[in-house]
Backbone as JSON Lines, residues from 0, in Angstrom:
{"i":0,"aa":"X","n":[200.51,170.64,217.25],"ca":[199.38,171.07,218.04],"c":[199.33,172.59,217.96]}
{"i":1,"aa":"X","n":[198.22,173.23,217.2],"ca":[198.33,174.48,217.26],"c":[198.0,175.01,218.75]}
{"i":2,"aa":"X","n":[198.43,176.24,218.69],"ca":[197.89,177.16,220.2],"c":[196.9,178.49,220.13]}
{"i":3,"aa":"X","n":[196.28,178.45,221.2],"ca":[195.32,179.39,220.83],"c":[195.92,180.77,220.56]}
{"i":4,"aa":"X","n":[195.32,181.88,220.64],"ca":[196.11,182.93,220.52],"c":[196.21,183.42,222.22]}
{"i":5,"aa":"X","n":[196.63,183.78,222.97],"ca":[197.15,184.54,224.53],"c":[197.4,183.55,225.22]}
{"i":6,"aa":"X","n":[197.26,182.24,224.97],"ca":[197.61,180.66,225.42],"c":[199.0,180.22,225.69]}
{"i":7,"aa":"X","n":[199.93,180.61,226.68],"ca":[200.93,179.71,227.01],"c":[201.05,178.42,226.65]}
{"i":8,"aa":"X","n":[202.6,177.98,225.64],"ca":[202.88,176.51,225.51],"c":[202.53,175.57,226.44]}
{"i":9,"aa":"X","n":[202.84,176.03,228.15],"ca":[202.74,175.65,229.8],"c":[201.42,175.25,229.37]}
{"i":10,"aa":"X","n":[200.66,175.97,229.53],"ca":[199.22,176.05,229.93],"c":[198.14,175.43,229.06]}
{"i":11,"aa":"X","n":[198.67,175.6,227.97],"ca":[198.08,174.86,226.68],"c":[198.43,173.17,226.66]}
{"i":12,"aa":"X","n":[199.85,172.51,227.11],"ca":[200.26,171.33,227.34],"c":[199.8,170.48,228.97]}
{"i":13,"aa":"X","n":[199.61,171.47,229.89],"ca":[199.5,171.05,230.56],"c":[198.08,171.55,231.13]}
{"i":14,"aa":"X","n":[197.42,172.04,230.74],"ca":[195.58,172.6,231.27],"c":[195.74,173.76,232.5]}
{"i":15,"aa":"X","n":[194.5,174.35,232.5],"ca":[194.73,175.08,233.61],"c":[195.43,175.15,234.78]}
{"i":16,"aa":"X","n":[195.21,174.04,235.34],"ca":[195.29,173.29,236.7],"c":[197.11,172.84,237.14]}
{"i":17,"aa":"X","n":[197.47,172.69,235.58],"ca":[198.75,172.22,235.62],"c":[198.83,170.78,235.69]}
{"i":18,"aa":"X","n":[198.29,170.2,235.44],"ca":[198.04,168.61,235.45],"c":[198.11,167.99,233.98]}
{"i":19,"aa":"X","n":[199.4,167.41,233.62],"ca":[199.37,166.61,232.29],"c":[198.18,166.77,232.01]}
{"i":20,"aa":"X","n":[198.38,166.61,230.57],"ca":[197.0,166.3,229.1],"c":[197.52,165.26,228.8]}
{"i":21,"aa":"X","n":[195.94,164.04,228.84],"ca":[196.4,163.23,228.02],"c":[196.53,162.91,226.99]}
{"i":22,"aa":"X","n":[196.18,164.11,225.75],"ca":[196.5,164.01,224.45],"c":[198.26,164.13,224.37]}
{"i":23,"aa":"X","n":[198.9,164.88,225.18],"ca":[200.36,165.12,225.12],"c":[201.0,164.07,226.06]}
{"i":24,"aa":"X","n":[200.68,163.03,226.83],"ca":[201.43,161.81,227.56],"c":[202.41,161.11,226.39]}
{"i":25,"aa":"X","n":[203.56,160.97,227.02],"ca":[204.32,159.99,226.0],"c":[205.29,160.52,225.06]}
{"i":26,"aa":"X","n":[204.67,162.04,224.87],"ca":[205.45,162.72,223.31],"c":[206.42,163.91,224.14]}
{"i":27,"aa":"X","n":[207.15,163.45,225.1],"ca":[208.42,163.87,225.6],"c":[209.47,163.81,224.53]}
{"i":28,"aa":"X","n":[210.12,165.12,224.6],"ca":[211.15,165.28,223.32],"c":[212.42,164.41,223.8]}
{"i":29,"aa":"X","n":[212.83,163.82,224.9],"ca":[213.98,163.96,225.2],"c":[213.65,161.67,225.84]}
{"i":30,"aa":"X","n":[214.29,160.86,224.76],"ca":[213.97,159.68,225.27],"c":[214.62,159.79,226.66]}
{"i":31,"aa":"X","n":[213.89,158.23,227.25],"ca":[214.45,157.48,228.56],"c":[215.68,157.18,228.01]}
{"i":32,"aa":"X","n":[217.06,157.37,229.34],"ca":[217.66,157.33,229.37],"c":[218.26,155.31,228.83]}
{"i":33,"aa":"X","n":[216.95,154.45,229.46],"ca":[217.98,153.05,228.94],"c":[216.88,152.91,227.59]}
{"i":34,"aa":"X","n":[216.13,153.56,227.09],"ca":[215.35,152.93,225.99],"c":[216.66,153.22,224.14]}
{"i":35,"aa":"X","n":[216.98,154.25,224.5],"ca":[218.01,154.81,222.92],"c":[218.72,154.01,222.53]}
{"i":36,"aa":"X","n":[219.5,153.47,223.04],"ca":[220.23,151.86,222.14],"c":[219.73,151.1,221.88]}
{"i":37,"aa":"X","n":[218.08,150.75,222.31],"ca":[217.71,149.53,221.95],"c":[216.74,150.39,220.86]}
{"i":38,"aa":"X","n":[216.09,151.21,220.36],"ca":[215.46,151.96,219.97],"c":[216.11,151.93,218.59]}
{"i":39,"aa":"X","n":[217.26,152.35,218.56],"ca":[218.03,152.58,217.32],"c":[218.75,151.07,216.91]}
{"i":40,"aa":"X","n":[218.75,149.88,217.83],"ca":[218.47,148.59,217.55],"c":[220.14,148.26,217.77]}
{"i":41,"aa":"X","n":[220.76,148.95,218.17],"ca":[221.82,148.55,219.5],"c":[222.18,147.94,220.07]}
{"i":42,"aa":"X","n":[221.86,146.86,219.99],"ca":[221.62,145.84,221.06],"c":[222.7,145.88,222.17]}
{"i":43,"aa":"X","n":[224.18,145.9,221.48],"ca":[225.48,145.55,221.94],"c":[225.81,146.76,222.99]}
{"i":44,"aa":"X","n":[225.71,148.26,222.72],"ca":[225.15,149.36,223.1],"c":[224.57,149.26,224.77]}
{"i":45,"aa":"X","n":[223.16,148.78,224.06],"ca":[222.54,148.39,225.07],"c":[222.42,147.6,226.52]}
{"i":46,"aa":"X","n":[223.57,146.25,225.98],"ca":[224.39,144.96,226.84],"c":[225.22,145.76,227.62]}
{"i":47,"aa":"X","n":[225.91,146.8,227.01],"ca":[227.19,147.12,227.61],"c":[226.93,147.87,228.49]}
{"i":48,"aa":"X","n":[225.82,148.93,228.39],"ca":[225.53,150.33,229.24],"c":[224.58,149.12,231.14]}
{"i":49,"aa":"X","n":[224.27,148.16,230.46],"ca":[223.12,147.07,231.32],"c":[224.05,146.49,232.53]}
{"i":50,"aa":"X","n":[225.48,145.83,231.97],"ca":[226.27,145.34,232.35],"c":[227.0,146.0,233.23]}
{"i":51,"aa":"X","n":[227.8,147.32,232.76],"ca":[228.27,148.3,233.66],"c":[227.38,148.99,234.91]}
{"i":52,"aa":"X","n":[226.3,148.57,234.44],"ca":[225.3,149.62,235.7],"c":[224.92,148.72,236.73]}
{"i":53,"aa":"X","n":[225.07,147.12,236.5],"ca":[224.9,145.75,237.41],"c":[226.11,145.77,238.08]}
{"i":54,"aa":"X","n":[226.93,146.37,237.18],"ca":[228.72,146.22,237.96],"c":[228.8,146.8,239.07]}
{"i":55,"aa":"X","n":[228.66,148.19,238.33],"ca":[229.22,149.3,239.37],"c":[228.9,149.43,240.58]}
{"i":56,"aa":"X","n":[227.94,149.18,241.12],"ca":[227.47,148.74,242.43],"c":[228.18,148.23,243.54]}
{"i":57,"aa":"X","n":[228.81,147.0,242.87],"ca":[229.64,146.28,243.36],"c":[230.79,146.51,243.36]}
{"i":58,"aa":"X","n":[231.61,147.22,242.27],"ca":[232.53,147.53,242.62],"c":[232.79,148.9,243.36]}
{"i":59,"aa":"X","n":[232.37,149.13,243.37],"ca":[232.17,150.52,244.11],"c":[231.91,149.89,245.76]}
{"i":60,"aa":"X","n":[230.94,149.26,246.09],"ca":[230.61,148.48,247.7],"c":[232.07,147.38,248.18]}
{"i":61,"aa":"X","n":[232.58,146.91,246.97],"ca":[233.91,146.48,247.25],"c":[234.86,147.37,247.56]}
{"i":62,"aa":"X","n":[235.17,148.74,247.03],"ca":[236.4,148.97,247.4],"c":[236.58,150.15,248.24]}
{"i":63,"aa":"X","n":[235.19,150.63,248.68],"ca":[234.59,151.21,250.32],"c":[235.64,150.77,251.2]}
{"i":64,"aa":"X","n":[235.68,149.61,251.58],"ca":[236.21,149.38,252.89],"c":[237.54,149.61,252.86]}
{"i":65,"aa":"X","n":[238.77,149.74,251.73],"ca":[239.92,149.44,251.74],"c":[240.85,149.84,252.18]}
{"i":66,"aa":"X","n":[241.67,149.6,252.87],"ca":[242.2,148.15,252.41],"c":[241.24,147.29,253.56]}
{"i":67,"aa":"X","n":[240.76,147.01,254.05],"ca":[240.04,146.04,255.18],"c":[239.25,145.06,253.91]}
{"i":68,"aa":"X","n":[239.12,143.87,254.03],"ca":[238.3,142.68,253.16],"c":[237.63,142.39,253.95]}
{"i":69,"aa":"X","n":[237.53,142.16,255.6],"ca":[236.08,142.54,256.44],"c":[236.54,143.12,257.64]}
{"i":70,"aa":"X","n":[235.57,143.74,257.87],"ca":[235.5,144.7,258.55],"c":[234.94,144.03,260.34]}
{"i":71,"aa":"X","n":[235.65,144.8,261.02],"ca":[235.14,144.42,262.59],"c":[233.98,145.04,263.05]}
{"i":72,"aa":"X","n":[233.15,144.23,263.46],"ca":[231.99,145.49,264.26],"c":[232.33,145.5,265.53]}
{"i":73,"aa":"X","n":[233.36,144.99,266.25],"ca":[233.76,144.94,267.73],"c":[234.81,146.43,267.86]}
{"i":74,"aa":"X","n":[235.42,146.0,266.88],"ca":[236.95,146.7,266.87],"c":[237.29,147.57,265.45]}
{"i":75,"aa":"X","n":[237.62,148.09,265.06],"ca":[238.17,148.42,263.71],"c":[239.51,147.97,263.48]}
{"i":76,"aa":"X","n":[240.38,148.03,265.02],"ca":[241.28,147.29,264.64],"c":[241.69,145.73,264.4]}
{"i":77,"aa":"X","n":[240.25,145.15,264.68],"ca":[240.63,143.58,264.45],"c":[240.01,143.52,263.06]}
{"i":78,"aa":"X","n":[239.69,144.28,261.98],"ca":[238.96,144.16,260.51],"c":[240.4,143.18,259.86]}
{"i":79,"aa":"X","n":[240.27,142.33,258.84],"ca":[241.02,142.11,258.05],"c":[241.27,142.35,256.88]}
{"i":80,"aa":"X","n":[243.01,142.74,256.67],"ca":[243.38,143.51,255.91],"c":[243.71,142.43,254.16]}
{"i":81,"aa":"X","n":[243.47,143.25,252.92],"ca":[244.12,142.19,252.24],"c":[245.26,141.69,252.48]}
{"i":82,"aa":"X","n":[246.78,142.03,252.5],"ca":[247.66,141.22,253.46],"c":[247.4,140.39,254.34]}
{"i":83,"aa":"X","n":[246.17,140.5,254.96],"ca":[246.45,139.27,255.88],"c":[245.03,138.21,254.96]}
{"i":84,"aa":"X","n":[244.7,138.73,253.98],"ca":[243.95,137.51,253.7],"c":[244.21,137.09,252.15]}
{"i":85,"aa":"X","n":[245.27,137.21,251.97],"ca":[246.22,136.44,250.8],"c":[246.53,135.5,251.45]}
{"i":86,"aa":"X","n":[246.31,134.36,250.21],"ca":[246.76,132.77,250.18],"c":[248.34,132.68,250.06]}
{"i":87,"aa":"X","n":[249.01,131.17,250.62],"ca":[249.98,131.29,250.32],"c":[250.59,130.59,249.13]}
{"i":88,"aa":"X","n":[252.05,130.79,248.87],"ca":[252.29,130.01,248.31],"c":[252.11,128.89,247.72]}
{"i":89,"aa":"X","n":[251.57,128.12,248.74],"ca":[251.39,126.36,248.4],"c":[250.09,126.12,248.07]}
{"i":90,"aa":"X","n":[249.28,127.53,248.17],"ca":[247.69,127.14,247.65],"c":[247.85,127.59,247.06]}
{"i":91,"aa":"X","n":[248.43,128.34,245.98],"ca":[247.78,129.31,244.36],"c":[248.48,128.24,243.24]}
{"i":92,"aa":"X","n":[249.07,127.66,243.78],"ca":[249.64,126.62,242.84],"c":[249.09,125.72,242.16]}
{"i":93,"aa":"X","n":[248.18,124.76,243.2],"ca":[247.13,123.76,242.9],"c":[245.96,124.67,242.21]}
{"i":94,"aa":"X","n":[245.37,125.91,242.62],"ca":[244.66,126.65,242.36],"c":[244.99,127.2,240.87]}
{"i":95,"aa":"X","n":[246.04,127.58,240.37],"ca":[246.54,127.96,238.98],"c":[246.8,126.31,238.2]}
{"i":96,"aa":"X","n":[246.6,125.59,238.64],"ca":[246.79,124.33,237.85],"c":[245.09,124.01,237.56]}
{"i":97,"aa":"X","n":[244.67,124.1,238.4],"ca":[243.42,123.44,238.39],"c":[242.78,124.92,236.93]}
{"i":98,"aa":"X","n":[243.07,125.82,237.31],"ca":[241.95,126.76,236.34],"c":[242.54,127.38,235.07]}
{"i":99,"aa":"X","n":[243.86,126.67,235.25],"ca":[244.37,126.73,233.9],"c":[243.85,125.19,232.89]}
{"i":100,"aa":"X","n":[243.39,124.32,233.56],"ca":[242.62,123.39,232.96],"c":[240.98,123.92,232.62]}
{"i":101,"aa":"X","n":[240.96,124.53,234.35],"ca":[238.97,124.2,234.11],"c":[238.7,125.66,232.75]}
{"i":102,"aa":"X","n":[239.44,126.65,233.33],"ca":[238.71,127.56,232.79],"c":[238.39,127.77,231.05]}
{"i":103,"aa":"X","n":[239.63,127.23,230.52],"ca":[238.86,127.27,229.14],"c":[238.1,126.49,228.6]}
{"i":104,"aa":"X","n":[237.8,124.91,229.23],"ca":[236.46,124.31,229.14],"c":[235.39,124.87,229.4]}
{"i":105,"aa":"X","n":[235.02,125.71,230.68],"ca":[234.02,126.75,231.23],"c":[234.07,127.48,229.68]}
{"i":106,"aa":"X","n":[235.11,127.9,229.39],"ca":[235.03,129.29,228.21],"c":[234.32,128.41,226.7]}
{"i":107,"aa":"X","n":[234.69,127.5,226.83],"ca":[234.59,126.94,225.48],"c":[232.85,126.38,225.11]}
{"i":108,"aa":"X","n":[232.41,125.89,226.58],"ca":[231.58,124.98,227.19],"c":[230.65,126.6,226.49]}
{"i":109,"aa":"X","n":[230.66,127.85,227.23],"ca":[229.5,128.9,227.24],"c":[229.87,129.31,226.15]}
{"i":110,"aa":"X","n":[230.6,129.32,224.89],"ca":[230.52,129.94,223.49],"c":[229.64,128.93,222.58]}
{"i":111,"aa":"X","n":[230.3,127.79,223.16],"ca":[229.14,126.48,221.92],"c":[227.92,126.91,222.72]}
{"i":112,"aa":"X","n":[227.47,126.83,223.68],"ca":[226.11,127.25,224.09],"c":[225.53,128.54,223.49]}
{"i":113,"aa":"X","n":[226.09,129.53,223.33],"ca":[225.62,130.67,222.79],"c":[225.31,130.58,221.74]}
{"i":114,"aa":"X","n":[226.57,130.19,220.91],"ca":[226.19,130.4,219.43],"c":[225.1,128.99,219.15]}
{"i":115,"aa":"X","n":[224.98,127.73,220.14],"ca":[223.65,126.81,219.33],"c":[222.3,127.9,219.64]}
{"i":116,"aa":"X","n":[222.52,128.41,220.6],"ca":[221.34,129.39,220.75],"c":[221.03,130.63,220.16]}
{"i":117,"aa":"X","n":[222.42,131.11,219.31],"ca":[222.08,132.05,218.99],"c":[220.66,132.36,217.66]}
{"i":118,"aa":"X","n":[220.92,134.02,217.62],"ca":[219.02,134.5,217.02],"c":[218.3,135.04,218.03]}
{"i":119,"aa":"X","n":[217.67,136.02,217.6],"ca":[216.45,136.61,218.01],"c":[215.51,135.75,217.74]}
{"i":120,"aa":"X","n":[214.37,136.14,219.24],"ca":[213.09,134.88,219.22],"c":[211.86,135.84,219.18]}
{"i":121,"aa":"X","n":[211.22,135.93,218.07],"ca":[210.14,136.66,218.48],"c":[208.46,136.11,218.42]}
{"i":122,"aa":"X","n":[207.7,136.7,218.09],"ca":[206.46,136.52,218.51],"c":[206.03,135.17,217.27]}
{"i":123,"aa":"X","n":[206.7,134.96,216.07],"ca":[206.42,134.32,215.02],"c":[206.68,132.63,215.67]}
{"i":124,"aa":"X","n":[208.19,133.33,215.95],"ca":[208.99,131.9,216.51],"c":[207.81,130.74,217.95]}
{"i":125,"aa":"X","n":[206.65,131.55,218.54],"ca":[206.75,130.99,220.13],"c":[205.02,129.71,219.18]}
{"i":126,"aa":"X","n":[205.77,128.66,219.69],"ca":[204.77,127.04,219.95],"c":[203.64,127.9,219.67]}
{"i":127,"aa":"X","n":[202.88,126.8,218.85],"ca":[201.02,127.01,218.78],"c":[200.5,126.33,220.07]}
{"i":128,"aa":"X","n":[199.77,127.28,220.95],"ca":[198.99,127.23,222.19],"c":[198.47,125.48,222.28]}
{"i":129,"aa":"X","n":[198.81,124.97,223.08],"ca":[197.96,123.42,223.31],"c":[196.72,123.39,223.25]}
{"i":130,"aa":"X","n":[195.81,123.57,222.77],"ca":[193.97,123.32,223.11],"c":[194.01,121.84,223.79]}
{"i":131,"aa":"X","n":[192.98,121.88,224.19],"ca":[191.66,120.64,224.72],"c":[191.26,120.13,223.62]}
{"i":132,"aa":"X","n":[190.76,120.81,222.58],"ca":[189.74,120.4,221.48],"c":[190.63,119.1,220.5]}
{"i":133,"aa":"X","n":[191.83,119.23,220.26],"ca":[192.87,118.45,219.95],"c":[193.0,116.98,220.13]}
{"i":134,"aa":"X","n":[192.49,116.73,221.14],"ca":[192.39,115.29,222.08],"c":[191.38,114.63,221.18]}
């Protein structure tokens, strides 16, 4: 975009007034922060930065209170502490038996699912529209 001659870059991009041009909307030098991994086709990039930012939330709101696992609104001193809300003995047992079975069925169960699903689906891939006229 050339500039006039005594014309500020400012003033020239953005008009007198200071109010965006909409010939210049969009052509920001500097991308959105979640668009660049998927942009440069990233995908994995992209999963990972998506995943951590769904996380962190939570772990971060989890470990606020600690050590308390809930908190009293009567008392602070009646909140419970992890020590007092560990299982004992005689329950992690049945509990480590049971998910040393379930869990690698769960694991095994969501990889065959992925990979029958795996592929990108795009606009080529989606059903021809149902008509009326068809009947």
């Amino acid at each position: 975009m050339r500039r006039a001659s005594g014309v500020s870059r400012r003033t020239q991009a953005t008009g007198a007034c200071g109010a965006a041009r909409s010939d210049t909307a969009g052509t920001s030098p500097t991308p959105r922060p979640a668009v660049p991994a998927i942009g440069r086709g990233r995908t994995g990039t992209a999963f990972a930065a998506t995943a951590t930012a769904a996380a962190l939330p939570v772990l971060v709101l989890a470990a606020a209170p600690h050590p308390y696992v809930l908190t009293s609104t009567v008392d602070p001193r009646h909140g419970m502490t992890m020590a007092q809300a560990v299982a004992d003995e005689a329950t992690l047992w049945p509990l480590t038996a049971f998910a040393v079975v379930v869990v690698p069925l769960m694991l095994a169960y969501q990889i065959w699912t992925w990979r029958s699903y795996r592929g990108r689906v795009d606009a080529n891939d989606a059903p021809v529209p149902l008509t009326l006229e068809g009947r």
